[in-house]
C-alpha positions in Angstrom: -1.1 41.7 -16.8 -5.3 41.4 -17.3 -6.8 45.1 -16.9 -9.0 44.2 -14.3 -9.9 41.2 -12.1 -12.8 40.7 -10.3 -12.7 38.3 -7.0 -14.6 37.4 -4.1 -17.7 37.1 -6.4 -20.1 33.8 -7.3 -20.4 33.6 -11.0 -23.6 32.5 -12.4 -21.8 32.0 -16.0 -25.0 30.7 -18.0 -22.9 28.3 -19.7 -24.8 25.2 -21.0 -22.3 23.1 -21.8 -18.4 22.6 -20.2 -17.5 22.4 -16.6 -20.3 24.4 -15.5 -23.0 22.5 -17.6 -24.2 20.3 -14.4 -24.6 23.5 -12.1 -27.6 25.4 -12.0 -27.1 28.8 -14.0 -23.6 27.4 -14.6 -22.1 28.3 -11.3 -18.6 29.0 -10.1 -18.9 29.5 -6.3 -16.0 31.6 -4.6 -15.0 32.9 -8.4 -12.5 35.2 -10.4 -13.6 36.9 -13.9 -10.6 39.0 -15.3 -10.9 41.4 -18.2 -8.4 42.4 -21.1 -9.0 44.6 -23.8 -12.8 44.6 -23.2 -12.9 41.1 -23.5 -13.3 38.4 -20.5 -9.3 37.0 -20.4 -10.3 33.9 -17.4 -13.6 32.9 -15.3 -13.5 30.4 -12.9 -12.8 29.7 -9.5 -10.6 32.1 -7.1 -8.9 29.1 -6.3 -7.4 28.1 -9.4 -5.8 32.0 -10.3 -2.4 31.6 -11.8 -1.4 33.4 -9.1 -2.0 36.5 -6.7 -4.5 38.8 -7.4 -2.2 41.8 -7.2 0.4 40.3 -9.5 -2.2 39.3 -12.2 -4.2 42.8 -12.9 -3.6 46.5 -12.7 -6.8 46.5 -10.9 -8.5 44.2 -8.2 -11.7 44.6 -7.2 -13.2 42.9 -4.2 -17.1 41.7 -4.9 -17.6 41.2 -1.6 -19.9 37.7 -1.8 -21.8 39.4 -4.6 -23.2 37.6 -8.0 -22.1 38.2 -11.3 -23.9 37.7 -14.4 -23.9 38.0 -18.0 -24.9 41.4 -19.4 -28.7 41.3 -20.1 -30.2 41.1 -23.4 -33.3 42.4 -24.3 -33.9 40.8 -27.7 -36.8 42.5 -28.8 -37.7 46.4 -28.8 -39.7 48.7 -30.1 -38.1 51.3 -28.3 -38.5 54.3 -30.6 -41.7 55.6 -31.2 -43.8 58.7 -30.7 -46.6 59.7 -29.0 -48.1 57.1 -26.6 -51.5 54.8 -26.1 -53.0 55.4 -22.8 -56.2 56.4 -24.1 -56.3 52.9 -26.2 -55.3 51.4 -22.9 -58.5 53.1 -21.6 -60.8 51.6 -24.4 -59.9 47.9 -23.9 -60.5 48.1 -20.6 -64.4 48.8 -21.7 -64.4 45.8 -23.9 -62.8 47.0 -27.3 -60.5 44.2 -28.6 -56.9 44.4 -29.7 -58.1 43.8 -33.5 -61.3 45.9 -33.0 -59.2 49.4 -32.2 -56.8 48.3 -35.1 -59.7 47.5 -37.9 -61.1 51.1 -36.6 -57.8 53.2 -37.5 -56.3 52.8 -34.0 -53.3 50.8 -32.6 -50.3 50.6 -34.6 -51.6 53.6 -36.9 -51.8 55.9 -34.5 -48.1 55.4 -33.5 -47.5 55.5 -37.4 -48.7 58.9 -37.3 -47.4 60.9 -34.2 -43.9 58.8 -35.6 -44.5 60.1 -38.7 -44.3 63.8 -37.3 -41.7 63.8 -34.9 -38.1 64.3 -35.5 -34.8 62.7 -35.2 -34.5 64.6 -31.7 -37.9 64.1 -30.6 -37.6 60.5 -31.3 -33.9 60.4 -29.6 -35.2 62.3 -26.2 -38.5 60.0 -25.9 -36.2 57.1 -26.6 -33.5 57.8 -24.5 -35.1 57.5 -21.0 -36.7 54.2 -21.9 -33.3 52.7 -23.0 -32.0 54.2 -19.8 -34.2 52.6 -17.3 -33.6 49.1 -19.1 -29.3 49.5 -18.9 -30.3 50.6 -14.7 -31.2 46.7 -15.0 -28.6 45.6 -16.3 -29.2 45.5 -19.4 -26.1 45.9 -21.9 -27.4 44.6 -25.4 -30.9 45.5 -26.7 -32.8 45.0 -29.8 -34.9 48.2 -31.5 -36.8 47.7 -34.5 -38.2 50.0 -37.0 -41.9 49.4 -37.9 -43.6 52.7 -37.3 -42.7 54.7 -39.9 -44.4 52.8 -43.2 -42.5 54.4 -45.5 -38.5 54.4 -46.2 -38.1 58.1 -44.9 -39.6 57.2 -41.6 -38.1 54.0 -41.3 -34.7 55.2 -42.0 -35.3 57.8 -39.4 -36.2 55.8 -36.6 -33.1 53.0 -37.5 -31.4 56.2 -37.1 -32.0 57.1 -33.7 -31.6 53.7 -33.3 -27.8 53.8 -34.1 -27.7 56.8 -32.5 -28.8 55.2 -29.5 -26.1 52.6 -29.7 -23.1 55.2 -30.0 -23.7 57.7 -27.4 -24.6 55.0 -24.7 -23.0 51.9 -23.3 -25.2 49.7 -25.2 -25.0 47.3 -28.1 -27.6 48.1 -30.1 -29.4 45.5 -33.0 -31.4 47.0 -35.2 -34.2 45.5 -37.2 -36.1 47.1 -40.2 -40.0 46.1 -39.4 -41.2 47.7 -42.5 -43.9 45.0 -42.7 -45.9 45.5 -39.3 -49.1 47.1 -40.4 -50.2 48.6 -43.7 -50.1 52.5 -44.2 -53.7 54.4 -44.5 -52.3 55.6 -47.9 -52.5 52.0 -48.6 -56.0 50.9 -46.9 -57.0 47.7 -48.4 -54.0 47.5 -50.8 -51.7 45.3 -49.0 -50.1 44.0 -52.0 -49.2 46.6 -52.9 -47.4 48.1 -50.1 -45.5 44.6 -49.8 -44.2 45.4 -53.1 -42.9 49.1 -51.7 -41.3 46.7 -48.4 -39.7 44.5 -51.1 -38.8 47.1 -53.5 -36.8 49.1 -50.5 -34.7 46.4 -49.3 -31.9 46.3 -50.9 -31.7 50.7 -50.1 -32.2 49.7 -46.7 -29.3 47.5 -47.1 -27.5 49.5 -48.4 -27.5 52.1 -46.0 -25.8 49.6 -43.5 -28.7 50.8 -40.5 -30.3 47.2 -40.4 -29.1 43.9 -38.7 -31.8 42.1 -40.1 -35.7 42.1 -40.8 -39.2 41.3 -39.1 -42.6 41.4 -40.1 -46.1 41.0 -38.5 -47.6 37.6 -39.7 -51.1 37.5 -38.5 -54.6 38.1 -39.4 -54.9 41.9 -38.9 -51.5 42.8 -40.7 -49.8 40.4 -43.2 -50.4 36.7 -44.4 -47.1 33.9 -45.0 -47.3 34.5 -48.5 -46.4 38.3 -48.1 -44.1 37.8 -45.2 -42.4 35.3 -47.6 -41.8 37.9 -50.1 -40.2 40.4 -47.7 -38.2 37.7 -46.8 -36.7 36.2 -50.0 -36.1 39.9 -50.8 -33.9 40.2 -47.0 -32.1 37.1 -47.7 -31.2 38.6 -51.5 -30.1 41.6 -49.4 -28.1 39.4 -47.1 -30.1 40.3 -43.9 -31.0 37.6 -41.5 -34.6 37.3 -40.5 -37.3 37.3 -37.8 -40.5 36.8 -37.0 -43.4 38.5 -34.9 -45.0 34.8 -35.2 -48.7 33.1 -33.9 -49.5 35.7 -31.5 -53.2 35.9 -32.0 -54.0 32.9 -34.2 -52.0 29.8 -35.9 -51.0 31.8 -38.8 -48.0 29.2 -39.8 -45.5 31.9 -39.0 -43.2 29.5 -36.7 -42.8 27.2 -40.3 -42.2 30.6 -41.6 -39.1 31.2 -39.7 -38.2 27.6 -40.2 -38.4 28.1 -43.9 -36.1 31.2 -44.3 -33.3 29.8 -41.4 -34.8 32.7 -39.5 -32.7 33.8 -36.1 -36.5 33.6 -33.9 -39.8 33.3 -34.1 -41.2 36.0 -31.3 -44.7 35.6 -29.3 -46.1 32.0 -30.5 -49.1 31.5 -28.2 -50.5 29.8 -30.8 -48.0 27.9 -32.6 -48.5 24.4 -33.0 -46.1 21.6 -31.8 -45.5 21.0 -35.9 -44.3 24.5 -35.8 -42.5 24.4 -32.5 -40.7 21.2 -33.9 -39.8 22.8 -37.2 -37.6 25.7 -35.2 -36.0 23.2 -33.5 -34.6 21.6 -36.6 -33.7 25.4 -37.7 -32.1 25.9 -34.4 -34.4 28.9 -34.5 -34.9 30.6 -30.8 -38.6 31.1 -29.2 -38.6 34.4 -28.2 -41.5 34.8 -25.1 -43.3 37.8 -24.3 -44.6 37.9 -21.2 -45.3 41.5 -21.2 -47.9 42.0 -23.9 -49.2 38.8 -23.0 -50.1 40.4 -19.3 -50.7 43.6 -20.8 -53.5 42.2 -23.6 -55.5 39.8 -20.8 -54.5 37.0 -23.1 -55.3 33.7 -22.1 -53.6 31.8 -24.9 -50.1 30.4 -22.9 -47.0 29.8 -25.4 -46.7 25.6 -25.9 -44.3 25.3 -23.4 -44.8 21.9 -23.4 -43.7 21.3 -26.9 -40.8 24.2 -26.6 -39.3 22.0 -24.1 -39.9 18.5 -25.7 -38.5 19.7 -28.8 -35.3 21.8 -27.2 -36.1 25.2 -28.6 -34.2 27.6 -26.6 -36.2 29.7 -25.4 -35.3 34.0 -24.8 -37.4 36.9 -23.2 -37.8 40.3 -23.8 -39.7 43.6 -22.7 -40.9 43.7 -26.1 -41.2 47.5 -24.8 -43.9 49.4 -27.3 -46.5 51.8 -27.0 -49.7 49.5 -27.8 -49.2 46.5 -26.1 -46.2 46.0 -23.2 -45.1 49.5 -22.4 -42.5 48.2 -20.3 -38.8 48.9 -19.4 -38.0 46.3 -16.6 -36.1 43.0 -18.1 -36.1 42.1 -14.3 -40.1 42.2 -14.3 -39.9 39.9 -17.3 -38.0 37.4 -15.6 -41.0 37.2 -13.0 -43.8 36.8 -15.7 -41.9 34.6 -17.8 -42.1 32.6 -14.1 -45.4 33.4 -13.0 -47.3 33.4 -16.4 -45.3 30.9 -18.8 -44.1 28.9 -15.4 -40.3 29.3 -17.1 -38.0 28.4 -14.1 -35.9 30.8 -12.8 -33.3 29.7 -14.3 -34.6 29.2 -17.5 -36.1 32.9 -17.4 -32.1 34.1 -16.6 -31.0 32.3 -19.5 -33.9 33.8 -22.1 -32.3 37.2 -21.3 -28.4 36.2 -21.4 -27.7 33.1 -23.7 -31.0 32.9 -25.3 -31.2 36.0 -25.5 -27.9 36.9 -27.7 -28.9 34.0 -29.8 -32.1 35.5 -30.9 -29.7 38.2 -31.8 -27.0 36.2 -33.3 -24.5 37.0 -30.7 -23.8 33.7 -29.3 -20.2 33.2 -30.1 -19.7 37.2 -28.4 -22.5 37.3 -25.7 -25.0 35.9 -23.5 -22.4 33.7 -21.1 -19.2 34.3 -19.1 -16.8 32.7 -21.4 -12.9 33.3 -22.1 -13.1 35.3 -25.2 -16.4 36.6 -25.1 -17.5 40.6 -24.8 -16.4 41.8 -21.3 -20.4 42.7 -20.5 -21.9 41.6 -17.1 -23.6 42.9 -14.3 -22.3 42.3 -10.4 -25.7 42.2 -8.3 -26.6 42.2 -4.0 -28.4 39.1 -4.2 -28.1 36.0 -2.1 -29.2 33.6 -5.2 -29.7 33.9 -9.1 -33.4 32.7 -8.5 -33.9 36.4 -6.8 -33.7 38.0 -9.8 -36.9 36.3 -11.3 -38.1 36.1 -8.0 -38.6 39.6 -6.7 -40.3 42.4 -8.9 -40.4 46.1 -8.3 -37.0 45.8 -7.0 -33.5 46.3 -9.1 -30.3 44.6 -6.9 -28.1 45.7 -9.8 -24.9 47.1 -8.2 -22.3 47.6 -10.9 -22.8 47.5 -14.9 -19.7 46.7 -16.8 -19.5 47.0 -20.4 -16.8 46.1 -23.0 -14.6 45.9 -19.5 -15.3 49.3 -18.6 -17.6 49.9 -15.3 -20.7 52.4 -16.7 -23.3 52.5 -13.7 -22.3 52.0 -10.1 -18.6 53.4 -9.7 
């Protein structure tokens, strides 16, 4: 017998190709998802059960005309950081720039800082409550990336809490090292040499097994594609795959970057060019879309939708939750910008934060679609129609969270 079957529920599966392929989000209307083992054991329609419900699972619960989804994936994080940014928030809204309050000692360096003095348990309790408010949405796989410590100590440290995260909640947890997103002040104007410390601390990252893979900041005010393409030969020598905080505030050629290195995804891209855009696709790279620093900034710059879509690059959202620039922890609000500001359909939006979305993680062949086989994480929500979810904002339908087959939030 399965563990548990779910019934009376529409199934917005995300799959893009098979029998659901021709349906919007995949849909099985009137459908069934069992679970074994924490692992989804059939999905499909009511209809076609191998029999009765009661002589199929231990448990059977009714969904009552509810939707279920894929887990949510939030695919890129900065979730663990100290201090906070209001007053920054404060200058740009007198006219200082982005790039001005970084060139000036501000931004990223004054999260370095209050990161660098805060412990494993400060960073754990300011953490926590922000990965809690994202898993209330349904979120059951998130991305956290390092970046704000600057030196191996500190990194470590935050991939720590990061881990730490992952074990004592119902999350899977990814975890990048980001060791190249700004320079240190103890290395002002050496930027060379600081990418030799990145490189030269690879392989102990590595080694300590806290990394799933590596990012960098390609752009103007932090590092050019020649550095980011040392950092990245030295990941691939220490077998970790990488990504790319790519073209978000000029055409810095850090799409062709990702492209280069078989990178998992290029993340922001407003100013990526279609050559750039058409060299992920031929990577199969995935176009991760920020809609929340690009709200939060006042950018005007849209991602080359256009091209994305011409060229079939897959395209994911994320929260892209950090202190500077999208202190956010609603994946549901993302789904409305990536809608309102990038002009994603709603389904497209649900799919940046399921399949996509495990994709940019590589966790497509465990995640991201209600499959046979695949991880036993989805979300059962009081909605009438997927399109609510990216449709409403300021208001969470999530009714039940199961993860790995086990129900976490909702009873």
């Amino acid at each position: 017998m399965w563990d548990d079957l779910w019934t009376g529920a529409h199934l917005a599966t995300m799959v893009a190709g098979g029998k659901q392929a021709g349906a919007p989000y995949g849909t099985v209307e009137d459908g069934a998802l069992a679970v074994e083992g924490g692992r989804i054991a059939w999905a499909g329609r009511a209809a076609d059960l191998p029999g009765k419900p009661a002589d199929l699972a231990q448990r059977v619960h009714d969904a009552a005309g509810a939707w279920i989804t894929p887990g949510l994936v939030d695919c890129h994080t900065h979730l663990v950081y100290g201090g906070d940014r209001a007053r920054e928030f404060e200058l740009r809204l007198t006219g200082a720039s982005y790039e001005q309050i970084a060139r000036a000692g501000g931004g990223i360096r004054y999260t370095v800082e209050q990161t660098r003095k805060a412990s494993e348990e400060d960073l754990y309790a300011a953490a926590l409550p922000r990965l809690q408010d994202l898993m209330a949405e349904g979120v059951t796989t998130v991305e956290i990336k390092s970046g704000y410590g600057l030196t191996l100590e500190d990194e470590l440290k935050m991939l720590r809490v990061a881990r730490r995260l992952g074990e004592t909640q119902p999350v899977t947890v990814k975890t990048t090292y980001l060791g190249a997103h700004a320079i240190p002040p103890e290395f002002d104007r050496r930027p060379e040499e600081y990418i030799d410390t990145v490189v030269a601390n690879m392989q102990a990252v590595a080694a300590t097994g806290l990394a799933d893979a590596v990012d960098g900041f390609c752009e103007r005010i932090a590092f050019y594609p020649e550095q980011m393409a040392r950092v990245f030969e030295a990941a691939r020598a220490a077998g970790l795959p990488v990504k790319l905080h790519a073209d978000q505030l000029s055409d810095s050629k850090g799409a062709h970057l990702v492209a280069r290195f078989g990178g998992l995804s290029a993340d922001h891209l407003e100013y990526t060019s279609e050559e750039g855009i058409r060299a992920l696709a031929l990577k199969g790279a995935v176009a991760v879309l920020l809609p929340g620093a690009f709200y939060f900034l006042r950018e005007t710059r849209l991602p080359p939708m256009e091209a994305i879509r011409k060229h079939g690059v897959p395209v994911a959202l994320a929260t892209d939750c950090n202190p500077g620039s999208s202190p956010c922890t609603s994946i549901l609000l993302m789904l409305n910008m990536g809608c309102t500001l990038f002009r994603l359909t709603p389904e497209e939006a649900l799919a940046g934060v399921t399949r996509n979305g495990a994709k940019a993680l590589g966790l497509a062949e465990t995640h991201g679609t209600l499959e046979t086989g695949k991880a036993a994480d989805f979300v059962i929500w009081d909605i009438g129609s997927p399109a609510e979810l990216a449709y409403r904002f300021g208001h969470n339908p999530c009714r039940q969270v199961v993860k790995s087959g086990k129900v976490v939030r909702g009873g």
